[in-house]
C-alpha positions as CSV (number, residue, x, y, z in Angstrom):
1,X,165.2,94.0,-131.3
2,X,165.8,92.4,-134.8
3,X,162.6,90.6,-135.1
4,X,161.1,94.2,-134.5
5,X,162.8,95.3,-136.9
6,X,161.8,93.2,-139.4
7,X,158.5,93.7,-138.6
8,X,159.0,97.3,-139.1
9,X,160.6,96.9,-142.6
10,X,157.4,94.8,-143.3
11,X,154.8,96.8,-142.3
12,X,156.9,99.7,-144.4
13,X,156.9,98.0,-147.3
14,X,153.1,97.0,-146.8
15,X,152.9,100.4,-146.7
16,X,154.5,101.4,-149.8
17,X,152.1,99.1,-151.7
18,X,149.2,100.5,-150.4
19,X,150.3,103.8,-151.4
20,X,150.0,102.7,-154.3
21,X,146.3,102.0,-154.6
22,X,144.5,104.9,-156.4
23,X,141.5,104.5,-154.2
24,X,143.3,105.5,-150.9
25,X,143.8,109.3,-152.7
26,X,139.9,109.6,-152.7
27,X,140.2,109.6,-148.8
28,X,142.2,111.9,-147.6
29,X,141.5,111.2,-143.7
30,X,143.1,107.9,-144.7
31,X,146.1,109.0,-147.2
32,X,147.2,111.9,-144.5
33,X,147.2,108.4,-142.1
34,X,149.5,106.6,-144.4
35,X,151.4,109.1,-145.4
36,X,152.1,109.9,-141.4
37,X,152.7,106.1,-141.1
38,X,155.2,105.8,-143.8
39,X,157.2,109.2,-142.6
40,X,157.6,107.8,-139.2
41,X,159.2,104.6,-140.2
42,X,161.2,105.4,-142.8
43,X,164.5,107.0,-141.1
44,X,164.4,104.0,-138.7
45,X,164.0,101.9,-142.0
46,X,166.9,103.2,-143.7
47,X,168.9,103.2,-140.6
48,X,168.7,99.6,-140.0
49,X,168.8,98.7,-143.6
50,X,172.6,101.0,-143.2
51,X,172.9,98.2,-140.0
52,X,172.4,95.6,-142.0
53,X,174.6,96.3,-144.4
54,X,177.7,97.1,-142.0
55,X,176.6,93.6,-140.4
56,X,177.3,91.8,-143.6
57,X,180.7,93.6,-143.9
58,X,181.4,92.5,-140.6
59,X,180.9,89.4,-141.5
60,X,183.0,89.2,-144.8
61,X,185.9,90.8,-142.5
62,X,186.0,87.9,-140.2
63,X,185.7,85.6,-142.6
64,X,188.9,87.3,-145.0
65,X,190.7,87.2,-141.6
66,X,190.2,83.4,-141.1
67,X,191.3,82.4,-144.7
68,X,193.7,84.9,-146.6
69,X,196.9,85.3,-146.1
70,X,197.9,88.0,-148.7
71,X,199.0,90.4,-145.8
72,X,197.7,93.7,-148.0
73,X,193.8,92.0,-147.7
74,X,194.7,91.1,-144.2
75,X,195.5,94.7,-143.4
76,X,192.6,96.0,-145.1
77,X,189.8,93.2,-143.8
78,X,191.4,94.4,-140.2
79,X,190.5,98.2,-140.6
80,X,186.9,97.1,-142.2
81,X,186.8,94.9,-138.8
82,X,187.5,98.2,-136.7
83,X,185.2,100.7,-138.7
84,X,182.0,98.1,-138.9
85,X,182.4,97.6,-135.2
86,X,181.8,100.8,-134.2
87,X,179.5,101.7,-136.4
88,X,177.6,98.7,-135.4
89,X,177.6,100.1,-131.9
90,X,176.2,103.3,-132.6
91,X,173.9,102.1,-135.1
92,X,172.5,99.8,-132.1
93,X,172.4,102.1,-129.9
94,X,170.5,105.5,-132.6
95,X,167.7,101.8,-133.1
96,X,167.2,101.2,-129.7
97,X,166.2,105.0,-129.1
98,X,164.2,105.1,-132.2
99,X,162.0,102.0,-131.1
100,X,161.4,103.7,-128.4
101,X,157.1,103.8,-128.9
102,X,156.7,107.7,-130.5
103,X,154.0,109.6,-129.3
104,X,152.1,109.9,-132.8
105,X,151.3,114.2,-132.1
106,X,154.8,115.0,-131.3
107,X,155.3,116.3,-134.7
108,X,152.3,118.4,-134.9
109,X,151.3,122.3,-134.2
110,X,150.3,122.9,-130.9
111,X,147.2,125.0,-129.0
112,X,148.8,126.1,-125.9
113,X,146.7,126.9,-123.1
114,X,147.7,128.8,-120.2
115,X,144.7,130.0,-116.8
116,X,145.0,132.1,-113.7
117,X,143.6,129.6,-111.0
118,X,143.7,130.2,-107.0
119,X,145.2,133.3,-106.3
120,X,143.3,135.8,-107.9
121,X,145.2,138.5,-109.0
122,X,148.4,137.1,-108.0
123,X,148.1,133.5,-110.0
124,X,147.0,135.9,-113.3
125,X,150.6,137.9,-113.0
126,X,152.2,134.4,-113.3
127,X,150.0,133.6,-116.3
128,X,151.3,136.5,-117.9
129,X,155.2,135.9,-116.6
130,X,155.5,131.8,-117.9
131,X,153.3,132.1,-120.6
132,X,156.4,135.2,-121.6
133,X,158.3,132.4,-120.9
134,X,157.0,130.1,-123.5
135,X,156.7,132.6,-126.0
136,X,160.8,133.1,-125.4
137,X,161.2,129.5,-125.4
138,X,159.2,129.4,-128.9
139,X,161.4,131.6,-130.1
140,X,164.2,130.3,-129.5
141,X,163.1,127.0,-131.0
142,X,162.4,128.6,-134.3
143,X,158.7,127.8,-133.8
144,X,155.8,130.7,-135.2
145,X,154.0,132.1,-132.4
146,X,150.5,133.2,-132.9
147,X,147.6,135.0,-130.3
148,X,144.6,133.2,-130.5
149,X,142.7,135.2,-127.9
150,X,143.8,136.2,-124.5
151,X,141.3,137.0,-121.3
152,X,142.9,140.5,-119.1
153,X,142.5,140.8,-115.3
154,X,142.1,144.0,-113.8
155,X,146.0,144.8,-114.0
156,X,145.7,143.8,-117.6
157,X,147.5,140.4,-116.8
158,X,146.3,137.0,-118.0
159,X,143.3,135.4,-116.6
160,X,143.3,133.5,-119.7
161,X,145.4,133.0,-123.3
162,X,145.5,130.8,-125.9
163,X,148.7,131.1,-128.5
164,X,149.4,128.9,-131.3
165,X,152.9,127.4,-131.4
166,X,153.6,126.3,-135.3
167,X,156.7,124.1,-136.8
168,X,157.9,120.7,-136.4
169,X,158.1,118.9,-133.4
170,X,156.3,121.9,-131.2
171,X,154.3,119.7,-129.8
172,X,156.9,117.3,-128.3
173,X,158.4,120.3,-127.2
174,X,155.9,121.4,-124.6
175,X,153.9,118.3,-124.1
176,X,155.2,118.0,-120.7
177,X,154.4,121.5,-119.5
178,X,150.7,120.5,-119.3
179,X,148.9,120.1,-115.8
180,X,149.1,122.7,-112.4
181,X,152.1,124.8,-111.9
182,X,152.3,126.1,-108.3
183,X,154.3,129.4,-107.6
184,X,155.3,130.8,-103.8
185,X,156.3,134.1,-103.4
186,X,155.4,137.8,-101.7
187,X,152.4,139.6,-104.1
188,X,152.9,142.6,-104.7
189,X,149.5,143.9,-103.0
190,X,150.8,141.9,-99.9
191,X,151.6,144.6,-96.7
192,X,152.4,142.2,-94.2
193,X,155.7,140.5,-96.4
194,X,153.7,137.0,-96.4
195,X,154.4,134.7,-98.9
196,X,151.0,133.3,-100.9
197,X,151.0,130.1,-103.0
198,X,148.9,130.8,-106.3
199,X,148.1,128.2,-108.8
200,X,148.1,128.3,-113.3
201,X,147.3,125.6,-115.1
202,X,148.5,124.7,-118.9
203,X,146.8,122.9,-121.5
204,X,148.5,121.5,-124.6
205,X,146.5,120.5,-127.4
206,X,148.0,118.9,-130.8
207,X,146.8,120.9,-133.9
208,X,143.7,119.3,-135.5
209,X,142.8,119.2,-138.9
210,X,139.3,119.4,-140.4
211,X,139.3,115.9,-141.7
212,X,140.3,114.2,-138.0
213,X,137.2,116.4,-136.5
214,X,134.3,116.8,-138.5
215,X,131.6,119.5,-137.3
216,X,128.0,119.3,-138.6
217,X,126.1,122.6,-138.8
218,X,123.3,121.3,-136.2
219,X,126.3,120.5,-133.6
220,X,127.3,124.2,-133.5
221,X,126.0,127.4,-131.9
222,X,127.6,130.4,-132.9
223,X,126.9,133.5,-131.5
224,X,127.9,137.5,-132.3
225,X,129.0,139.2,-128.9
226,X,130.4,142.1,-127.6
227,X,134.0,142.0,-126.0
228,X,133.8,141.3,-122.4
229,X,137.6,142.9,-121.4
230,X,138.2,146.2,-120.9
231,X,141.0,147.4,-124.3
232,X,140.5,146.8,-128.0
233,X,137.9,149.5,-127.4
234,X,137.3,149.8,-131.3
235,X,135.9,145.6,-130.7
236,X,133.6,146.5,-127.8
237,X,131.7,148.9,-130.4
238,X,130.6,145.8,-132.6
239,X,129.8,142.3,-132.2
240,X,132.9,141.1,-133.3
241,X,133.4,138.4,-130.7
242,X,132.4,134.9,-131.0
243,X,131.4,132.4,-128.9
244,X,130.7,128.8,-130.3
245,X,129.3,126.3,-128.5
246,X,129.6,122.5,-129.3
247,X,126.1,120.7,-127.9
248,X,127.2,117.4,-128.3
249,X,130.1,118.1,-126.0
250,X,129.3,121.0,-124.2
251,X,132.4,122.6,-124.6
252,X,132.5,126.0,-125.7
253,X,135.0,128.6,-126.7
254,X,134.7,132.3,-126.5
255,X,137.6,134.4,-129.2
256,X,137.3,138.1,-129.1
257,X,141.1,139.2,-130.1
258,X,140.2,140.1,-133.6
259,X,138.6,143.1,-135.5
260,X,137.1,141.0,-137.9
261,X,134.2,138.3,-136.9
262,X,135.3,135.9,-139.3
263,X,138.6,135.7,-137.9
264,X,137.3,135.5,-134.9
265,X,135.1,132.3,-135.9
266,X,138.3,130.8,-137.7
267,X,140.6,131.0,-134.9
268,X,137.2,129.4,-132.6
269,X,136.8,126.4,-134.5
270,X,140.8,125.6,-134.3
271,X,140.4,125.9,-130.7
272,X,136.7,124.3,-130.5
273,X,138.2,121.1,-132.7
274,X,141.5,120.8,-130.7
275,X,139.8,120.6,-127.7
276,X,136.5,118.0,-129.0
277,X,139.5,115.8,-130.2
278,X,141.3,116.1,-126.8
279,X,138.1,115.0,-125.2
280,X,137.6,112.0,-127.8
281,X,141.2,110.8,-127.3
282,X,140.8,110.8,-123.6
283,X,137.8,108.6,-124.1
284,X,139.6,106.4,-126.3
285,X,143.0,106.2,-125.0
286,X,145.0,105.9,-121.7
287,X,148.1,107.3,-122.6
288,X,149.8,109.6,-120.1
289,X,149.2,113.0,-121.6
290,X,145.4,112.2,-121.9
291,X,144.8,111.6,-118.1
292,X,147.2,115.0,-117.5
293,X,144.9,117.0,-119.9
294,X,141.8,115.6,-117.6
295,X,143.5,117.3,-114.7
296,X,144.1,120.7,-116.3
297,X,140.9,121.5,-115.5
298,X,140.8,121.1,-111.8
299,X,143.1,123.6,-110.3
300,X,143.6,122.0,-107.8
301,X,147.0,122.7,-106.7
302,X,148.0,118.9,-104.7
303,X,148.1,118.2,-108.3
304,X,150.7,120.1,-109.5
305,X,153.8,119.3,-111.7
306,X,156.4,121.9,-110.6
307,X,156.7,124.8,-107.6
308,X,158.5,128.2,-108.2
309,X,159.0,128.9,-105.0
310,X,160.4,132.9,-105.4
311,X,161.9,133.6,-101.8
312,X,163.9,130.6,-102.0
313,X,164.8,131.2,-105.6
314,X,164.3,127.7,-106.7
315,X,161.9,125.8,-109.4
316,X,161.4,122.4,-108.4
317,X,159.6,120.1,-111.1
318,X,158.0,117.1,-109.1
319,X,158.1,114.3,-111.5
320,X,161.9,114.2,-111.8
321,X,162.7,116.2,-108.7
322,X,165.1,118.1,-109.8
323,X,165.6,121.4,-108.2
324,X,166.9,124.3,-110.7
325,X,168.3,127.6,-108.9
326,X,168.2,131.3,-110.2
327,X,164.8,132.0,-111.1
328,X,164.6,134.7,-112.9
329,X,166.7,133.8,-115.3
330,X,165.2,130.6,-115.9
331,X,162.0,132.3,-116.0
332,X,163.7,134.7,-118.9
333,X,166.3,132.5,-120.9
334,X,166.3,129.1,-120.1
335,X,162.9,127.1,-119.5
336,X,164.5,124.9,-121.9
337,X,166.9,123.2,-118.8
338,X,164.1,121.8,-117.6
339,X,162.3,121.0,-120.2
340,X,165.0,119.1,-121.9
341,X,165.3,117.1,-118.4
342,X,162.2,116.1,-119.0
343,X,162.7,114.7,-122.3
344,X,165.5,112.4,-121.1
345,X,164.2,111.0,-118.6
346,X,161.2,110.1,-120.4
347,X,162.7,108.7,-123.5
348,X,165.0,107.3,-120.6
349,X,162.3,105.7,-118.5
350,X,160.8,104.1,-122.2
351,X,164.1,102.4,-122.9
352,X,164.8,100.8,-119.8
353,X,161.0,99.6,-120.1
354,X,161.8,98.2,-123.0
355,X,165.2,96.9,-122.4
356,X,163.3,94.6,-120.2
357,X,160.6,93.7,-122.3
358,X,163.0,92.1,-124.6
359,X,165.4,90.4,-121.7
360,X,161.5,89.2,-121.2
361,X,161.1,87.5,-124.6
């Protein structure tokens, strides 16, 4: 652990130098890099630099214990003993946590994603109730919430919306949410009392800035359109809508939840980028989250990450299984149980890994 430490202190300090190179501030791609470099090292920095120092008077303890025998500096070398062992212990422990490898977008905004898969009508009424859900969790966080664009059903519940979710840390927040949530209950079109399975899926994207994707003009094709969902009537008079489609990627995205076509086209090209850098990462990188966002799109519901089954009134999430009763109110209040299970036994699961990696070395 110390040597990787060190290392750390290093490649701060290396960092620190760099910063000062006028020629980095011509780039801002690579000072926002730096800068995000330098901001993720430095509490862990300081900490062990506070380690260090408590080490030292650890050290001086023991060795005014060994060789004075004035009983006043005995007395006070034995309390300094006390205090600089325990903080020794808890400063070990906050390091071991911190060198736990960070996930470099938990800090950032977040697009969050939420579809109506199999079940029709059914699967689009639990779009609408856990994407209520996440907006109460949001809340409750402190984070801003924003409507990017949302897709009605017949009912008027969600076959489709896309919210922003804005403050620090949002996107470690809900990072685990992403892949197919399955939920078991009676519809409310169902005569015969059977119960249905439906499947939603959830996509969460980290905030992209303009200079981490980069569109050229000739990538793009924006179109005007006409709203295609029945509401907003005063939008389905113009072409207000916006669809852009990305031709190196294919990907596309469709916003119609504005009055204005330029806001429209704004809030299209935050989605549009998140996504094309989603894609890119996945290409480049085989980090967990990356092979769970390929999955999003499949809908296929053996690959799911937790059940809500309703008659049994239980949520069951599959990667921990952990079984949480009274649905309702989790579904209302308190998401965040689970969500903060998850956490743990992630950041859990890390430290044991590398616990062993250093037994290893």
């Amino acid at each position: 652990m110390k040597f990787e430490l060190d290392n750390l202190v290093t490649e701060y300090e290396n960092l620190w130098q760099e910063l000062t190179n006028p020629e980095v501030y011509s780039d801002p791609k690579k000072l926002k890099e730096l800068m995000q470099k330098k901001k993720n090292l430095e509490e862990t920095v300081i900490l062990y630099k506070e380690y260090k120092r408590t080490c030292e008077n650890l050290e001086e303890a023991k060795l005014i214990l060994k060789n004075e025998s004035d009983s006043e500096m005995i007395e006070m070398a034995k309390e300094e003993f006390e205090t600089s062992t325990k903080k020794i212990e808890e400063f070990e422990e906050k390091l071991r946590i911190m060198l736990i490898p960070k996930d470099k977008n938990d800090e950032k905004n977040i697009m969050l994603e939420v579809r109506a898969g199999t079940g029709w009508e059914e699967a689009a009424l639990f779009a609408r109730e856990l994407s209520n859900a996440y907006m109460i969790f949001a809340k409750e966080q402190g984070f801003q919430l924003e409507i990017l664009d949302e897709s009605l059903s017949e009912n008027e519940w969600y076959k489709e919306i896309i919210m922003k979710i804005s403050w620090y840390w949002a996107y470690s927040k809900f990072k685990f949410e992403a892949w197919t949530h399955r939920v078991q209950r009676i519809p409310e079109t169902e005569s015969k009392w059977r119960v249905h399975t439906s499947a939603i899926t959830v996509a969460v994207l980290p905030e992209v800035d303009e200079v981490d994707v980069v569109f050229k003009d000739e990538d793009l094709d924006i179109m005007a359109c006409r709203a295609s969902w029945a509401g907003w009537q005063h939008v389905n008079k113009t072409e207000s809508a916006i669809r852009i489609v990305h031709k190196p990627s294919g990907l596309f995205v469709e916003c119609q939840d504005q009055r204005s076509q330029l806001k429209n086209k704004e809030k299209a090209l935050q989605i549009l980028r998140a996504r094309v850098w989603a894609m890119e990462e996945e290409k480049r990188s085989a980090q967990i989250w990356a092979a769970r966002l390929a999955q999003v799109w499949s809908w296929d519901r053996s690959e799911k990450i937790r059940t809500y089954n309703f008659p049994q009134d239980r949520v069951t999430d599959h990667r921990i299984w952990e079984s949480y009763s009274n649905l309702p109110w989790i579904m209302m209040w308190k998401l965040w149980h689970i969500i903060e299970a998850l956490t743990i036994a992630d950041q859990t699961a890390k430290l044991e890994e590398l616990n062993r990696s250093w037994l290893s070395d």
